[in-house]
ROSE-4610 file (N, C-alpha, C; in Angstrom, 1 decimal, always signed):
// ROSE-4610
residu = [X/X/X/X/X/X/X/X/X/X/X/X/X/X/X/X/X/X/X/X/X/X/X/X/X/X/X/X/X/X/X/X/X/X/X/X/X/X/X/X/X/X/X/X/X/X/X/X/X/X/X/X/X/X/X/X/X/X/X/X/X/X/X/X/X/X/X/X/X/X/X/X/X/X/X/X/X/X/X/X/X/X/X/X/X/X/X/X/X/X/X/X/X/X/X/X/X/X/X/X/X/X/X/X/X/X/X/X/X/X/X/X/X/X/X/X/X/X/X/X/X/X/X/X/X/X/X/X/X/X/X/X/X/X/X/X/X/X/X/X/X/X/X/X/X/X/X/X/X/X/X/X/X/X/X/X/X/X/X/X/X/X/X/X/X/X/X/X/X/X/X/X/X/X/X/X/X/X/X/X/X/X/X/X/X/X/X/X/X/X/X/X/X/X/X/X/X/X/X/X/X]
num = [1/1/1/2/2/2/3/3/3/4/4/4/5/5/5/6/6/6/7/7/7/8/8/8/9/9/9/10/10/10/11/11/11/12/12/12/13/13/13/14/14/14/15/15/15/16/16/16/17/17/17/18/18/18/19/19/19/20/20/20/21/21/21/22/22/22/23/23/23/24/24/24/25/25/25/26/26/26/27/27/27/28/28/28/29/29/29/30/30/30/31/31/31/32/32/32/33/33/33/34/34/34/35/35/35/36/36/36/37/37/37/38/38/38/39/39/39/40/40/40/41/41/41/42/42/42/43/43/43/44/44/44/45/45/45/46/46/46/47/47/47/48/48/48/49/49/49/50/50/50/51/51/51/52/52/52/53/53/53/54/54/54/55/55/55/56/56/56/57/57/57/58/58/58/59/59/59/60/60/60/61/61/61/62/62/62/63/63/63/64/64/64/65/65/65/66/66/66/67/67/67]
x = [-10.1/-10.0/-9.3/-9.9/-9.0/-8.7/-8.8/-8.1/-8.6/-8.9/-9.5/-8.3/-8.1/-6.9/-7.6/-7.2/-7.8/-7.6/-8.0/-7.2/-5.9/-5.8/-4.9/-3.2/-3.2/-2.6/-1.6/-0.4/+1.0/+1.6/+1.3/+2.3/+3.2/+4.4/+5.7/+5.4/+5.7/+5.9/+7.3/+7.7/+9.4/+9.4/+10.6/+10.9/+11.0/+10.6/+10.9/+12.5/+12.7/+14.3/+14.9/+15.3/+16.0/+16.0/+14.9/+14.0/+14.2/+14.5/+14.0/+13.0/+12.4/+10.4/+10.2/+9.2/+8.0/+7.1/+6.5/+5.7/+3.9/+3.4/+1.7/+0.6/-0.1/-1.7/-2.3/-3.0/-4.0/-5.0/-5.5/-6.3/-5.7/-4.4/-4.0/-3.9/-3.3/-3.5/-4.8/-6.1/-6.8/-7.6/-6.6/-7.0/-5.8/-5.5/-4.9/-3.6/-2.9/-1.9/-0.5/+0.1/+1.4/+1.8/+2.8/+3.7/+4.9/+6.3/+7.0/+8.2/+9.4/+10.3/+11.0/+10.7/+11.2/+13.1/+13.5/+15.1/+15.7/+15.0/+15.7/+14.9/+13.2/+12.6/+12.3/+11.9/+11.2/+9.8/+8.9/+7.6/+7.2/+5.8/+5.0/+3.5/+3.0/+1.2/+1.1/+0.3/-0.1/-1.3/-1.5/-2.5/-3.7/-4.6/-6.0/-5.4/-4.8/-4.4/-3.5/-2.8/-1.5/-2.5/-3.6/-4.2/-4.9/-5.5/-6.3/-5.5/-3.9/-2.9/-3.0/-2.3/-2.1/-3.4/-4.5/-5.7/-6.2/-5.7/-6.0/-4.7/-3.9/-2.7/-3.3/-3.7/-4.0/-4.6/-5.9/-7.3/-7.0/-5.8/-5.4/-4.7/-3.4/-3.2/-3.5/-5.3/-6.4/-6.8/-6.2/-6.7/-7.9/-8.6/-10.2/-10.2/-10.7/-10.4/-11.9/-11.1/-12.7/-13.1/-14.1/-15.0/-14.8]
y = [+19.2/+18.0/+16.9/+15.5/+14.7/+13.3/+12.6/+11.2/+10.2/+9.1/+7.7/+7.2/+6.3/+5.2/+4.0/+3.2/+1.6/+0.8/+0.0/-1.1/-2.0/-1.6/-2.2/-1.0/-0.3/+0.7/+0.4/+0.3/-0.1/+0.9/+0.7/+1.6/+0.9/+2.0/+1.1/+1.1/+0.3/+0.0/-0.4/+0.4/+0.0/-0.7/-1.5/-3.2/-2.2/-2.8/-2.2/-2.6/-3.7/-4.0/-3.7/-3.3/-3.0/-1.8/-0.8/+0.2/+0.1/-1.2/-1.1/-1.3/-0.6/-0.8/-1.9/-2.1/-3.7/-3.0/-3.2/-2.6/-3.6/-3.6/-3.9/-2.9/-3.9/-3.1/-3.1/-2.2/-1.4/-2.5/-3.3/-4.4/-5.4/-5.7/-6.7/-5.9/-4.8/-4.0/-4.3/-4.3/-4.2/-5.3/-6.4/-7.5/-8.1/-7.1/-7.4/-8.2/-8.3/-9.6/-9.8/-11.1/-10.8/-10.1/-9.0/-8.5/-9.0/-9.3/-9.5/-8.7/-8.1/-7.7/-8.4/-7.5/-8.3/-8.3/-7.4/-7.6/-8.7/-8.2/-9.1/-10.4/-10.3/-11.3/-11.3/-10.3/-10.0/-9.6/-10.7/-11.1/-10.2/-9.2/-8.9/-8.9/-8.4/-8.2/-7.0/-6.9/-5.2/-5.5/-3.6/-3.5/-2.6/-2.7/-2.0/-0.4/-0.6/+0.9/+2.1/+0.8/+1.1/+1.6/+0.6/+1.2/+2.2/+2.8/+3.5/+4.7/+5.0/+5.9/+6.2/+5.4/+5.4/+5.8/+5.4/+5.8/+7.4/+7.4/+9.3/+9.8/+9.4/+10.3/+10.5/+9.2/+9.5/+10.4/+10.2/+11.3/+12.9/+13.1/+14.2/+14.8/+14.2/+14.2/+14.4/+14.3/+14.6/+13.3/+12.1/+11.0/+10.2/+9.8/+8.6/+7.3/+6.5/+5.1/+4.6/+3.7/+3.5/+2.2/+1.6/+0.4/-0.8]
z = [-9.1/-9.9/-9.1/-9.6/-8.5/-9.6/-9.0/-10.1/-9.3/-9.9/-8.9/-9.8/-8.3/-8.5/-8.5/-9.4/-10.0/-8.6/-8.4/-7.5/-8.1/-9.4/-10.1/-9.9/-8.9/-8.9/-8.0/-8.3/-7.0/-6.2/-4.7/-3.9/-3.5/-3.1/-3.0/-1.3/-0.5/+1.1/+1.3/+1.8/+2.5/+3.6/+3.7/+4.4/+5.4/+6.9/+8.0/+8.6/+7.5/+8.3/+7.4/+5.9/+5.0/+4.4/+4.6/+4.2/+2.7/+2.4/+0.3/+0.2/-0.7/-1.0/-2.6/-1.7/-2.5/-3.1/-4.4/-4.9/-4.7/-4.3/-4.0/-5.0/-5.1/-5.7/-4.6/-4.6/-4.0/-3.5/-4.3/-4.3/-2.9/-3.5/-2.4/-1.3/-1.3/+0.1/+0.9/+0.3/+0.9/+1.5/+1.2/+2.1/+3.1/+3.6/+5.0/+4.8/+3.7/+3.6/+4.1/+4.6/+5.1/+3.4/+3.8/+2.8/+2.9/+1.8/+2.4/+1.3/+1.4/+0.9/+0.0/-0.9/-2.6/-2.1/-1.3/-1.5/-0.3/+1.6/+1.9/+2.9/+2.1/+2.3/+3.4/+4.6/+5.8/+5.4/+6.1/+6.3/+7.4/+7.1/+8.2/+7.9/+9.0/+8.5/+8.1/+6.9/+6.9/+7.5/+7.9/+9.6/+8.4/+9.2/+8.9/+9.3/+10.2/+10.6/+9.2/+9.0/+8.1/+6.7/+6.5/+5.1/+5.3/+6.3/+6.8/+6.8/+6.9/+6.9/+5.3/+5.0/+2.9/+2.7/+3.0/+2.2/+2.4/+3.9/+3.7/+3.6/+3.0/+2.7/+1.3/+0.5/-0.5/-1.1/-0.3/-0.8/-0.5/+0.8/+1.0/-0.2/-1.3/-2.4/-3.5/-3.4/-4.2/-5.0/-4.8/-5.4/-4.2/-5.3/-4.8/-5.2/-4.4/-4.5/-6.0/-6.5/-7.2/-6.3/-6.6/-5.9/-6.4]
């Protein structure tokens, strides 16, 4: 059995300079956007790479993306 996750669905991504996590949908993930940390406001790019990690960590998990 497995579960499809909405695009309306939030993963949390931790600040690379604070390690406190931002919470993002799925959706915005998947358009490449600077992210930036809700605590101490460090700006980066999320990578194609980086979604392409979360997305098969996910599916490994047993969750599917819907469309």
């Amino acid at each position: 059995m497995s579960t499809i996750l909405s695009d309306k669905v939030s993963i949390p991504i931790a600040c690379d300079r604070c390690d406190c996590e931002t919470e993002y949908s799925i959706q915005t993930l998947k358009t490449l956007p600077s992210i930036s940390c809700g605590h101490c406001g460090h700006t980066r790019k999320f990578s194609q790479a980086e979604f392409e990690v979360l997305k098969q960590f996910l599916i490994q998990a047993g969750f599917h993306f819907s469309n």
